[in-house]
C-alpha positions in Angstrom: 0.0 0.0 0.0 1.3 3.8 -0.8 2.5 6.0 1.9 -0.2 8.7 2.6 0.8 12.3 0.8 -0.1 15.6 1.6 -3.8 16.6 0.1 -2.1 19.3 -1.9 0.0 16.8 -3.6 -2.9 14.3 -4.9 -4.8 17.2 -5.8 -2.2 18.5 -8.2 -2.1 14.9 -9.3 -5.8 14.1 -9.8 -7.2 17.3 -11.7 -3.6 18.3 -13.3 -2.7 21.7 -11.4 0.5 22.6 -10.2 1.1 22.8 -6.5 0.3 26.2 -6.3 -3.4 25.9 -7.6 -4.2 23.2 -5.9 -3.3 24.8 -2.3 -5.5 27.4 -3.3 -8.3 25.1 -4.3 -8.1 23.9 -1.1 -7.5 26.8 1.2 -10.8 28.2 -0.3 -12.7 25.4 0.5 -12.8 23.9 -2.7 -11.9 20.3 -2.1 -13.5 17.4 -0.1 -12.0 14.2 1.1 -14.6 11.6 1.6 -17.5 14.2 1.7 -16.2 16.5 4.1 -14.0 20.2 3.1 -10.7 20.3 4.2 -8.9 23.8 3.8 -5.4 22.2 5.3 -3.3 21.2 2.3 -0.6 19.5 4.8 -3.7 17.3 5.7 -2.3 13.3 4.5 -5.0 11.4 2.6 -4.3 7.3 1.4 -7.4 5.8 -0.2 -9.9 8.3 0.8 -12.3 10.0 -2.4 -10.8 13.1 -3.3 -13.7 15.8 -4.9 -12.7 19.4 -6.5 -16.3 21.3 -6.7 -17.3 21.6 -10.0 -17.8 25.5 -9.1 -14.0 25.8 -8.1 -12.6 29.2 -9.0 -9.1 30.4 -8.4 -9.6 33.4 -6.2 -7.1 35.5 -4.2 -7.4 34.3 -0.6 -8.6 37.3 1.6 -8.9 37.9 4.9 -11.5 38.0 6.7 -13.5 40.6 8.7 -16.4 40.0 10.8 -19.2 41.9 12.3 -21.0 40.7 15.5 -24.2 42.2 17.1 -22.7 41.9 20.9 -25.3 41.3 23.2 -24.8 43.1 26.6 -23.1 40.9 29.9 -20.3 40.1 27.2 -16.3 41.5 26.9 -15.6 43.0 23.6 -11.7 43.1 23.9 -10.7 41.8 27.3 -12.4 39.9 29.6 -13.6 36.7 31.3 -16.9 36.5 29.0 -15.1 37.3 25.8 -17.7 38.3 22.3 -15.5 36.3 20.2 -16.2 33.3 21.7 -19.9 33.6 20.1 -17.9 33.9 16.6 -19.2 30.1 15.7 -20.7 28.6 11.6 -23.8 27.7 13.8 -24.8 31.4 14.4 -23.8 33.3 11.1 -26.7 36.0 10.6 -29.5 34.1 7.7 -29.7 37.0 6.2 -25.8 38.1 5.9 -26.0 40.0 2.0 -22.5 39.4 1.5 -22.2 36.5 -0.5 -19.2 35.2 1.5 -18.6 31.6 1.0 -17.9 30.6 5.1 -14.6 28.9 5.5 -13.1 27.3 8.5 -9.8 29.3 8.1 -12.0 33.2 8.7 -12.5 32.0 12.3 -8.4 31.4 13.1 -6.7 34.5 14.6 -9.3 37.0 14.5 -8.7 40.4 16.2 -11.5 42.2 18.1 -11.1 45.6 17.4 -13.0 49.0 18.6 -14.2 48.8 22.5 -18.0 48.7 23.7 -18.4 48.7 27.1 -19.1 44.9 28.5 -22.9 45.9 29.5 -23.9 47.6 26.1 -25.0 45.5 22.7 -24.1 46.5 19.3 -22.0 46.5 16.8 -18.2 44.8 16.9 -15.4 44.1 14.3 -13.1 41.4 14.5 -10.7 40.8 11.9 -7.9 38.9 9.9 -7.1 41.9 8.3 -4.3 44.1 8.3 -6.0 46.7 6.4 -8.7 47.0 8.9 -6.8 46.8 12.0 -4.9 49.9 10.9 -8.1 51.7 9.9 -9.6 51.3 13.1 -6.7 52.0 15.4 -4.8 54.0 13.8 -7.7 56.5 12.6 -10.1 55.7 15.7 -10.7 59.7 16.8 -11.5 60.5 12.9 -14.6 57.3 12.9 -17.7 58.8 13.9 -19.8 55.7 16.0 -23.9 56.1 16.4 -25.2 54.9 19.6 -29.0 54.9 20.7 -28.7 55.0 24.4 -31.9 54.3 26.7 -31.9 56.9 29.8 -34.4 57.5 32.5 -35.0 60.8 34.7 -35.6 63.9 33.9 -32.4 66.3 32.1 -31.5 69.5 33.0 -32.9 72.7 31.5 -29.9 72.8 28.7 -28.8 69.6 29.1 -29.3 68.2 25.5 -27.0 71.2 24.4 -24.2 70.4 26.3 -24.5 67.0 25.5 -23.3 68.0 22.6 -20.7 70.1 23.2 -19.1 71.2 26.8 -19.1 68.4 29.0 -15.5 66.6 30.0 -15.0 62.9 31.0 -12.0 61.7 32.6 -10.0 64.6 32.6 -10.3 65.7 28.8 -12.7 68.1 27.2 -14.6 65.9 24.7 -15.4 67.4 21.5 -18.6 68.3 20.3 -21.0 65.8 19.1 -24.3 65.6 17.4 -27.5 64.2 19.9 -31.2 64.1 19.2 -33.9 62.4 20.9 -35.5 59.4 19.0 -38.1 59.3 21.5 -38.7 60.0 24.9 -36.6 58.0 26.4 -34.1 57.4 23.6 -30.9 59.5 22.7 -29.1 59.0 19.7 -26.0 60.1 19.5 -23.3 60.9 16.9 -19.9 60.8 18.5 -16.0 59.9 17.4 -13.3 58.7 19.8 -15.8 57.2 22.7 -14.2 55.7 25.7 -15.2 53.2 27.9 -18.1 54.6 30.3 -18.0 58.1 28.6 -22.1 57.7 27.3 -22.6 56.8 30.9 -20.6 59.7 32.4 -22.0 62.8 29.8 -25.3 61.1 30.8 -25.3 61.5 34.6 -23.9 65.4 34.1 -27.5 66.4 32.9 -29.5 64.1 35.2 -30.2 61.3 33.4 -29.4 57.7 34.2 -28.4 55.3 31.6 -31.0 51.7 30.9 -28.8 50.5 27.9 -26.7 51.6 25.1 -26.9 50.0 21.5 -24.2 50.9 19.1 -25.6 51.1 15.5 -22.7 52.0 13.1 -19.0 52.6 12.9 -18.3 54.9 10.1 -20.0 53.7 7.4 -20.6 50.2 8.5 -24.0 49.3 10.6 -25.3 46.3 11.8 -27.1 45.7 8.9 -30.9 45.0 7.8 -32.3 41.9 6.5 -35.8 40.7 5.8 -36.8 40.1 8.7 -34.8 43.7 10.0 -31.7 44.3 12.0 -29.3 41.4 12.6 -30.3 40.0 15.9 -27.8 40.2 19.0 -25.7 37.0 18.9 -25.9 37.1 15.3 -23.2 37.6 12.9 -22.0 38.7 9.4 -19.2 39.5 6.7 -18.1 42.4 5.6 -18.4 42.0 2.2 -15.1 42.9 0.4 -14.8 46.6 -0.9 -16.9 48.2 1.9 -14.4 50.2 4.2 -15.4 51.8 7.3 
């Protein structure tokens, strides 16, 4: 009996590609052994059935970026309940527009980027991508975020106003930012460069006590609407390749 070789090398020799196309084949998910896709090309195979789709394409691998709904009680960077642990095939959002084809390789070495605060839901990036990373670090105080934030009490006389521009939090002036009511309990604001219990602290300066805080969008990125409306908390999606925050 043969030795088992590495997947990538019985690929080339099946279907006639050199060693180079068929490691791409299969890092994109292209190639089953006995039924099931394998994206390792190291993987050994003997006598098992080797399949290339019939749709196979040679595509530039790209990284991946992914955007969660976090639901409140979890840690969006650091922390013993950590967001990207929900980050699973099982709970991909039904309606995700797109068009990504899921791979087992997106879900290795993602990076959660941009901090919401453990007890607020919204919007999250993680990502594989370099590209992305530096956008959203790098360029953080230049991103405006939209939040709709849930208060109770009643705020002071010109308290929407200086919502907006004159309060400090933590030591810094913050810079003006745009707030409306959405109804009469809800705030929405418009704000860059958000820290982690700023919405809570501008809040209880004009009386009011925060209920919840949802974030909506960062930059041009939202949560996204399907069918059946916004992407549900716990719920994921791609962002589809071209669209930059």
């Amino acid at each position: 009996m043969p030795a088992p070789v590495r997947l990538v090398q019985r690929v080339a020799e099946l279907f006639g590609l050199s060693r180079q196309e068929a490691e791409q084949f299969i890092r994109n998910g292209w190639v089953s052994v006995d039924g099931e896709v394998m994206e390792r090309p190291q993987h050994r195979v003997d006598a098992e059935r080797i399949e290339l789709d019939p749709d196979a394409r040679l595509e530039k691998i790209e990284p991946a970026t992914i955007l969660l709904h976090k639901p409140p009680g979890f840690d969006a960077i650091d922390g013993p309940r950590p967001a990207a642990a929900l980050v699973t095939p099982a709970i991909r959002w039904s309606d995700d527009p797109s068009g990504t084809r899921l791979l087992q390789r997106h879900f290795h070495r993602l990076t959660p980027l941009v901090p919401l605060d453990t007890e607020a839901s919204g919007l999250m990036v993680l990502t594989q991508d370099g590209r992305v990373w530096r956008r959203l670090v790098e360029d953080a105080a230049l991103i405006e975020h939209e939040y709709v934030v849930e208060v109770r009490g009643r705020i002071a006389p010109d308290g929407l106003e200086r919502l907006g521009h004159g309060l400090a939090f933590d030591g810094r002036i913050l810079p003006p930012c745009k707030v409306s009511w959405q109804n009469e309990t809800r705030l929405r604001f418009a704000i860059k460069d958000v820290r982690e219990g700023q919405l809570r602290g501008m809040c209880a300066q004009v009386g009011l006590e925060v209920v919840s805080i949802r974030r909506l969008r960062i930059g041009r990125i939202g949560l996204g609407k399907g069918a059946d409306g916004a992407m549900p908390a716990g719920a994921w999606r791609y962002l589809p390749v071209g669209e930059r925050f």
